[in-house]
C-alpha positions in Angstrom: 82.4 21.7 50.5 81.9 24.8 47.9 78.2 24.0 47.4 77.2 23.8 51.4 77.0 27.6 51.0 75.0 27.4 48.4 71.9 24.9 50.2 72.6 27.2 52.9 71.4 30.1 50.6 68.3 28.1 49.8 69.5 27.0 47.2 68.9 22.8 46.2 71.6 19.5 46.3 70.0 19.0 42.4 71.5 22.6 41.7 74.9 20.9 41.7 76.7 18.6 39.5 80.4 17.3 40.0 82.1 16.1 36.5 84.8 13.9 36.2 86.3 12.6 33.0 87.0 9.0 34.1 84.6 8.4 37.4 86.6 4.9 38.3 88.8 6.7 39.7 86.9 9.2 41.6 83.7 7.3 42.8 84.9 5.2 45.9 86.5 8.5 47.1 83.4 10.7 46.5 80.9 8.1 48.1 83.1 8.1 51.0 83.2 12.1 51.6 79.3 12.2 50.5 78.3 10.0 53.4 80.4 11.5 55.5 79.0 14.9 55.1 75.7 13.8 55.3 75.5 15.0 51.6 72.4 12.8 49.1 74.7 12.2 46.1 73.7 10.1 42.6 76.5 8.6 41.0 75.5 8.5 37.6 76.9 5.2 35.7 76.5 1.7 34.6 76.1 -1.0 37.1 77.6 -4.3 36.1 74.9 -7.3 36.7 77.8 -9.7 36.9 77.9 -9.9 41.1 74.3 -9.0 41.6 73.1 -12.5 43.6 71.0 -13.1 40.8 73.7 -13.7 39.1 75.4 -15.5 41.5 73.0 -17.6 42.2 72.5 -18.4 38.8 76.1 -19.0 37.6 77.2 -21.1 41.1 73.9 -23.2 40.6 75.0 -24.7 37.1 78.5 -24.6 38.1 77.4 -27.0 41.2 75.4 -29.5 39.2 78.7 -29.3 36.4 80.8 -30.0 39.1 79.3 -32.5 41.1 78.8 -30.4 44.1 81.9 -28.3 44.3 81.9 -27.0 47.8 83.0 -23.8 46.5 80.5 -23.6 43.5 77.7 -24.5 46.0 78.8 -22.2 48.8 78.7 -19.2 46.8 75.1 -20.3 45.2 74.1 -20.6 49.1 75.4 -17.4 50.0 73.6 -15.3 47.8 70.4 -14.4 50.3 67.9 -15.9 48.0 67.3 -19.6 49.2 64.9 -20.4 52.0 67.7 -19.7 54.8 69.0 -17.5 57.1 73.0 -16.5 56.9 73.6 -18.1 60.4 72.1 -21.4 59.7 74.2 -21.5 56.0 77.5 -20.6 58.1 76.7 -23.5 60.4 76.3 -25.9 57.8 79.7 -24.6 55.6 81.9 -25.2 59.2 80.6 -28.8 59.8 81.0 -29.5 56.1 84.6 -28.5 56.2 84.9 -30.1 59.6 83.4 -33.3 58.5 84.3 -33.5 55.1 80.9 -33.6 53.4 81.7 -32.5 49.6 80.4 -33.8 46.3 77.5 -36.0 46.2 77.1 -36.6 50.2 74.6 -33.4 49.3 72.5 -36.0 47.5 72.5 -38.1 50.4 71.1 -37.8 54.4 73.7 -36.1 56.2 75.3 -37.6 59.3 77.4 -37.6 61.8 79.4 -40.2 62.3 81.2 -39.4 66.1 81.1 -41.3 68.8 81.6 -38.8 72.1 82.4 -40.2 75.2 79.6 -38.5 77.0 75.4 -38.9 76.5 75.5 -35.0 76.6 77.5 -34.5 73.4 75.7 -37.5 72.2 72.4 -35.4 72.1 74.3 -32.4 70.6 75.5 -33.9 68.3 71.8 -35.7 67.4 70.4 -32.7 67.8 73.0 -31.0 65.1 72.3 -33.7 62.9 68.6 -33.7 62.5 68.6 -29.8 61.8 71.6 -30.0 59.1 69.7 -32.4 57.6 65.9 -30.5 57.9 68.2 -27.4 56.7 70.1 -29.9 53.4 66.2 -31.2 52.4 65.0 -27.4 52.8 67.5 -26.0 50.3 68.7 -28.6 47.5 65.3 -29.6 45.7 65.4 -26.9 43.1 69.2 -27.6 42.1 68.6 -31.6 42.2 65.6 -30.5 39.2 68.6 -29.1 37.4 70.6 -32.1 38.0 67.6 -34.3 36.7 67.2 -32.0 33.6 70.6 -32.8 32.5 69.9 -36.6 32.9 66.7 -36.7 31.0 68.4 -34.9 28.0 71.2 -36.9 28.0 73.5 -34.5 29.7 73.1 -32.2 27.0 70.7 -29.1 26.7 69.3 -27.0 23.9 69.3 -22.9 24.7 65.3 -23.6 25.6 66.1 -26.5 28.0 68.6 -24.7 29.9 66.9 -21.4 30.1 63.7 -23.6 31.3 65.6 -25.4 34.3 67.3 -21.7 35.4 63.5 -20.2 35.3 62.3 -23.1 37.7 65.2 -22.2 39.9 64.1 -19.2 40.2 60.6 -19.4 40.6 61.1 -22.7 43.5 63.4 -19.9 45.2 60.9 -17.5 45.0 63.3 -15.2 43.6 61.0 -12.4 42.6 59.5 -12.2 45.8 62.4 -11.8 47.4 64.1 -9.3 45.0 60.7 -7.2 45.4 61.3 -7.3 49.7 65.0 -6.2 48.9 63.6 -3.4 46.9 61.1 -2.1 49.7 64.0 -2.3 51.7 66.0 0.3 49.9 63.9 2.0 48.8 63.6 3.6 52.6 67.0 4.5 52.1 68.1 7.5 49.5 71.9 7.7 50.6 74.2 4.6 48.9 75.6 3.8 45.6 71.9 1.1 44.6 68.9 2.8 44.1 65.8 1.0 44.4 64.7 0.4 41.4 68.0 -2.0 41.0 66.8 -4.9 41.6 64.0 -5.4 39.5 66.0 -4.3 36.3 68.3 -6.9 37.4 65.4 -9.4 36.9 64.1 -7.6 34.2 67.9 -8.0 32.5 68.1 -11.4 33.5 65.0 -12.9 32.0 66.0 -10.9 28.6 69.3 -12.9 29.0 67.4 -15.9 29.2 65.0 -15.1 26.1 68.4 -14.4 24.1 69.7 -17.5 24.9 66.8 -19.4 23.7 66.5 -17.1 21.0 70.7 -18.4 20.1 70.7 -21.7 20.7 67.4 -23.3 19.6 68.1 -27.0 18.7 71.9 -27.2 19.8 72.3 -29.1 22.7 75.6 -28.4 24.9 76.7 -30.2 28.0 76.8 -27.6 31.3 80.7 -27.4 31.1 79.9 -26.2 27.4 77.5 -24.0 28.8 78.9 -22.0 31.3 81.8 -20.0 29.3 79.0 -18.7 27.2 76.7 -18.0 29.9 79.6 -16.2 31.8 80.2 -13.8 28.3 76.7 -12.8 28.6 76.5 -11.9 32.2 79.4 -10.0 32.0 77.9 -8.0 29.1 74.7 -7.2 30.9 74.8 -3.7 32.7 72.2 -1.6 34.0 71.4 2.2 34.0 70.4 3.4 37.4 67.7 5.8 38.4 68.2 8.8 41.2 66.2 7.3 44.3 65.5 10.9 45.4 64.8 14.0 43.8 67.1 16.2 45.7 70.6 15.6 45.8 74.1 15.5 43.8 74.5 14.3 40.5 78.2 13.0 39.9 79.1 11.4 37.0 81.7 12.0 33.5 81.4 14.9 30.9 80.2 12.2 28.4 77.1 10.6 29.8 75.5 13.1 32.6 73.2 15.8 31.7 73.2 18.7 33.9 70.5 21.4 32.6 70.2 24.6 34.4 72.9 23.6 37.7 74.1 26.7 39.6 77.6 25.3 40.3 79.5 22.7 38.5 82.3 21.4 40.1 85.3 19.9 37.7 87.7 17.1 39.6 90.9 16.5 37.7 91.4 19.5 35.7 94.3 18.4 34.6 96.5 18.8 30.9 96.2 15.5 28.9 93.5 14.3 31.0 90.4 17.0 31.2 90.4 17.8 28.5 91.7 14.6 27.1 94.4 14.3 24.5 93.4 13.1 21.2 93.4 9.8 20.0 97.3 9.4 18.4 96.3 6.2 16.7 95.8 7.1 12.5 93.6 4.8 10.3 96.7 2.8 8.6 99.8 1.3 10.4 102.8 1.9 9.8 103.1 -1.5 8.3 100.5 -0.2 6.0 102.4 2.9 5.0 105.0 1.3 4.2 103.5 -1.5 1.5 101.7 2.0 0.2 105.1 3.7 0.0 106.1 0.8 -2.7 103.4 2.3 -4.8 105.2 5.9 -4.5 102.2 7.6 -3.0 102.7 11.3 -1.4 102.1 11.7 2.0 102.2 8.2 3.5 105.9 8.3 5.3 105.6 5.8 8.3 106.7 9.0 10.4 103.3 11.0 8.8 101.3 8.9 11.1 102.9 10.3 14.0 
């Protein structure tokens, strides 16, 4: 690359910026080359909070009470690294679900298995399965039965405060905060990537001023979860967070509109291309041409349908 010179020189990663106009197209590409190289890069953007597990979590647990235990709904909540479980033990308990058939409200209920095998040996497998599916099932579902119970103790419908109060003690019986702060350590021991570590508490930080608006919008209106979930999926798709360099020397990449690159020795332009950097104006004008022509009636100058053009 042009600026490997450059560090070579003495000179610094943070010496260099790389502008794009649109950086969707560019920043799976650049990532890629960047690791490759060995290069510390900052791609400087938005990150959507809409598939952090947080949300995941969140949105799949009141989609599985909604639902009665959708396996699909409860799956994904499950999958989301922040219950009380390790991936290999959830993956053993999806495969005998789907082998055995346990959906809907069996997940209320002790799980067992109802074979018979020919021989004692597979009998005390299969016992042995048994008892820790069902250790693992008593383990995990307490804190999304306490949504279930909140729904039946406000006769299936909940006010903005109700519902933000059951999602708050999922959270805190998952020790969520805890477990967002390990992920964070975690990270944080690595400057190369697209997450820096600060991510994941704005995440929670985003998530629990999500909550406070939706207490704040639906005070006294109760809704039943079906209700619910269409406008708690607008506002996680809204929420979006700004992330922070995770390391002082390196490559800033991001679009001519948002980054701010004081003082860089090189600046590297992708896309310089007519019609694109720089873009072309906007060829929308402020009437329509349906518009021009009702103001035509009127015999005003300067308002031909083909002016707006």
């Amino acid at each position: 690359m042009k600026f490997l010179p450059l560090s070579r020189r003495g000179g610094r990663f943070r010496d260099v910026a790389v502008l794009v106009r649109d950086l969707e197209r560019y920043h799976s590409t650049v990532q890629r080359v960047f690791a490759r190289c060995d290069i510390p890069m900052f791609l400087d953007r938005r990150e959507p909070v809409s598939h952090h597990p947080l949300a995941e979590l969140t949105r799949n647990a009141i989609r599985t009470v909604a639902f009665d235990w959708r396996e699909s709904d409860w799956f994904a909540a499950l999958k989301t690294g922040l219950l009380p479980a390790r991936e290999e033990e959830i993956d053993e308990l999806e495969n005998e679900a789907l082998a055995r058939g346990w959906r809907g409200r069996v997940w209320n209920e002790r799980l067992r298995i109802s074979e018979s095998p020919n021989r004692p040996r597979d009998n005390d497998r299969l016992r042995d399965l048994e008892q820790r599916l069902e250790k693992l099932r008593l383990r995990i579902i307490p804190p999304f039965q306490k949504i279930a119970t909140a729904v039946r103790l406000h006769h299936s419908r909940l006010t903005g405060a109700e519902l933000a109060a059951a999602i708050r003690e999922l959270w805190q019986d998952l020790r969520v905060e805890e477990t967002l702060q390990k992920w964070l350590e975690r990270d944080s021991q690595n400057s190369f990537g697209p997450a820096p570590e600060s991510i994941h508490s704005t995440v929670w930080d985003q998530m629990n001023r999500w909550l406070a608006n939706v207490e704040l919008a639906f005070p006294a209106e109760g809704l039943s979860l079906r209700e619910w979930l269409p406008i708690l999926e607008a506002g996680l798709t809204s929420l979006t967070v700004g992330l922070i360099p995770p390391a002082l020397d390196q490559v800033t990449i991001g679009t001519i509109e948002r980054s701010r690159n004081p003082e860089v020795k090189l600046a590297i332009v992708l896309g310089l291309n007519e019609g694109v950097f720089p873009e072309m104006p906007s060829g929308s004008g402020l009437l329509t041409d349906g518009d021009r022509i009702d103001l035509e009636r009127f015999s005003l100058p300067g308002i031909s349908p083909r002016a707006n053009g």
